[in-house]
N, C-alpha and C positions, 0 to 999 in steps of 0.2 A: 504493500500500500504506500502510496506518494506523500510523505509530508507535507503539511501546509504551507503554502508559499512554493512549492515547486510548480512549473509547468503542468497545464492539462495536458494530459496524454489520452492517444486511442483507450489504452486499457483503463483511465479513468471514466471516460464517458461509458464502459462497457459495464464497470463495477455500477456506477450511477446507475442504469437501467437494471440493473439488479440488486438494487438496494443494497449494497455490499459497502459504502463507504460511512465513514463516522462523521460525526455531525459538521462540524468542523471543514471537512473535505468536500463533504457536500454542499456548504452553500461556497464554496470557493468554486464549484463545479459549476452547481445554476447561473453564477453569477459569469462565468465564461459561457455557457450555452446560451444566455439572452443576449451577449456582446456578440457570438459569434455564429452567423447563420449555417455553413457549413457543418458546423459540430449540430446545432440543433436539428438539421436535417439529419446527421448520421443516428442521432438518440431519437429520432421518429422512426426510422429503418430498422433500428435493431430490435424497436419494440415491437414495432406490424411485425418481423418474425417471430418473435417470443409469443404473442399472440397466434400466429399461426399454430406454432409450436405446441400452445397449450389444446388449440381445436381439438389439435390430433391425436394427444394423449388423454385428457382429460373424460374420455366415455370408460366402456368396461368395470374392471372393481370400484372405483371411484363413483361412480353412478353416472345418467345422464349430465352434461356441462350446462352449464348457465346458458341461455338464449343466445346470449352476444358472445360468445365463444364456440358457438356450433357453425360446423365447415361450412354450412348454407350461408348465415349471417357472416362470417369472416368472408366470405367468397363478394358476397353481395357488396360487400363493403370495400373490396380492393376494385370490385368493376367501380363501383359509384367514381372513386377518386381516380382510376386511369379513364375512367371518361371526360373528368374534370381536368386532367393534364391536358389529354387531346385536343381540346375544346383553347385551351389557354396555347397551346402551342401552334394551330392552326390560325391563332388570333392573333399571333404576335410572328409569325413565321421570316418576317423582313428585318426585324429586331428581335436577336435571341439573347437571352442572358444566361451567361454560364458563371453562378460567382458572383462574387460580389465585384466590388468598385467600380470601375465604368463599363461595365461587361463586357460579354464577347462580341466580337465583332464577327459574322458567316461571311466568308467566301467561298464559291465553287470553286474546286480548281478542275475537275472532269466531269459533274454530272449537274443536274438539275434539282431543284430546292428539296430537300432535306424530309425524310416519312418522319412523322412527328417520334414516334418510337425510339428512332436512331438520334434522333437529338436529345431523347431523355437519356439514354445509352452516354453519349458524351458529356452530357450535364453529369451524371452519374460518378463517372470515369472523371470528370475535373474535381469533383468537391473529395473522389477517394484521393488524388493525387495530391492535392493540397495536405489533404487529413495527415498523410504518411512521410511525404516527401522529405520531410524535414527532423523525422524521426531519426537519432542518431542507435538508440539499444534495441528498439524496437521496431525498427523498418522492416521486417517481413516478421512473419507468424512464422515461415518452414522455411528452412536453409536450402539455399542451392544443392548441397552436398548430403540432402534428405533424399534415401533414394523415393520414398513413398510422396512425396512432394506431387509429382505430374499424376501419378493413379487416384491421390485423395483426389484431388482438385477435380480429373475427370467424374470421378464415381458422382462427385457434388452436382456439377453441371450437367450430368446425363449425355456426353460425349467425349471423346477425345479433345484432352486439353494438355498441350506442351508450348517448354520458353523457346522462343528462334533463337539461334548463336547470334549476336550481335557486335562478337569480336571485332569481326571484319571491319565495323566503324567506331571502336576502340570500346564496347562497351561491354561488361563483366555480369554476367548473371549474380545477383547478392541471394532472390529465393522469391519465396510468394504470400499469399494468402491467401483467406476465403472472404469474400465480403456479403453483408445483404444488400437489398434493394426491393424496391417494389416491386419490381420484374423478375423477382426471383435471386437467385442466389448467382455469387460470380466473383470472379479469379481475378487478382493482381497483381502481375510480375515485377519486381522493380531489378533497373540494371544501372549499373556505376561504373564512369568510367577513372583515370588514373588522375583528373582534376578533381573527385569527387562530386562531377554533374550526373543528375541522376535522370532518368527515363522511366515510365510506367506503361508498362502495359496492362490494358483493361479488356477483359473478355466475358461474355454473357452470351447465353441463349437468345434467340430474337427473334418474333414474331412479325418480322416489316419487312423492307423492301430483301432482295437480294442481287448480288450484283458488287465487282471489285470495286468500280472510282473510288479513289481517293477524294475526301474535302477535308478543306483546312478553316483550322478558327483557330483566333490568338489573342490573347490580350498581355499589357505589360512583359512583353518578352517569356511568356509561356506561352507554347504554342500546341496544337495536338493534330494529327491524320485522323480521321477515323472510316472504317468502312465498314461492311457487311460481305460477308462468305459464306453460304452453308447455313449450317441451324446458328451459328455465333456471328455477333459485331463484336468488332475489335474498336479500338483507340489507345494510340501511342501518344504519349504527353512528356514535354521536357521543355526546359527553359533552354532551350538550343534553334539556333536560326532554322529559318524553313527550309532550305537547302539538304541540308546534315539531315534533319530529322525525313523530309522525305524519302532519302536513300535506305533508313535505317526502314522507315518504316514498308519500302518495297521489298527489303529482307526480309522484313518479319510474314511479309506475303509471299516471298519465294520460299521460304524456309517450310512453311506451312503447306504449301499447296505443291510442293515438291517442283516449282517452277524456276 
């Protein structure tokens, strides 16, 4: 547990949702989740799973669950709010915000305007990459050098899921994680190169469009690719010019697709 007066961390907002911290630690927490929107989105995500979580456990010896924990109501309730993203994303589709401060700014670089899905996917994929990027103890959940790393990750995701080498453009696999989301559950690679800049890779199941193009969005010198392959969207994110990141991010597609 984190002393008071240290940095929020992932595993504080994680304890927070599971009432695991002391009194103390906790309003030092709230008091960072009201300052800071990407934390509060992460402690909304981890809770809709725990919630799922409890749907699915809570029949059998325990008895019938409460109304608003039964899979119908949990279900009802996750359509309600991706129809309410839809609705806002289709509304705002010329002005997207990924993030705080002056948001993202969309450009196409090969296709046409963006399936609302695949920009929650990258919105997703910016507020994980923010949450972790800067973690020094804590930046991955499973080490590179875990052999079981790429099997959990897949069994989570319900497909084959692996890191591309990304030596080729100086950059070192460190390992991964599992993240939630609303769309389900989803992987996080991060890689480091030898100035200590770092890259994330973000991968999810995806119900939208399909189809390689690459499009880019950037703000304050983060920038990200993201695309759609198969049942998974991808998005590569790093504070590294668009140039650099594009090539990496055609490896992480050749790498993938055997191309």
């Amino acid at each position: 547990m984190a002393s008071p007066g240290t940095p929020v961390s992932a595993d504080d907002l994680n304890a927070y949702v599971d009432d695991a911290l002391d009194d103390a630690r906790r309003i030092e927490v709230e008091a960072y989740i009201d300052n800071h929107r990407e934390a509060a989105e992460m402690v909304a995500a981890y809770r809709h799973m725990n919630e799922g979580m409890r749907a699915l456990f809570c029949t059998g010896a325990l008895g019938e669950p409460p109304a608003a924990l039964r899979p119908a109501a949990v279900a009802r309730r996750a359509a309600d709010r991706r129809r309410r993203r839809l609705a806002q994303a289709a509304a705002a589709v010329l002005l997207l915000l990924l993030g705080g401060g002056g948001g993202w700014a969309l450009r196409d670089v090969l296709a046409p305007a963006p399936d609302p899905l695949v920009v929650a996917l990258t919105q997703d994929a910016a507020r994980a990459h923010r949450m972790y990027v800067a973690e020094m103890r804590h930046a991955v959940e499973v080490g590179a050098e875990e052999a079981h790393l790429f099997r959990w990750l897949s069994n989570r995701l319900g497909g084959e899921v692996r890191a591309p080498d990304l030596a080729g453009q100086g950059f070192r696999l460190v390992g991964g994680r599992l993240l939630p989301s609303h769309h389900g559950p989803a992987a996080q690679f991060m890689y480091e190169n030898a100035e200590v800049e770092r890259l994330t890779l973000y991968i999810r199941a995806i119900d939208g469009e399909d189809g390689a193009s690459f499009r880019f969005v950037g703000e304050d010198g983060v920038n990200a690719f993201y695309w759609v392959d198969g049942q998974f969207g991808y998005a590569l994110i790093g504070a590294v010019e668009r140039e650099p990141l594009l090539r990496a991010a055609r490896q992480v597609y050749a790498d993938l697709t055997g191309g």
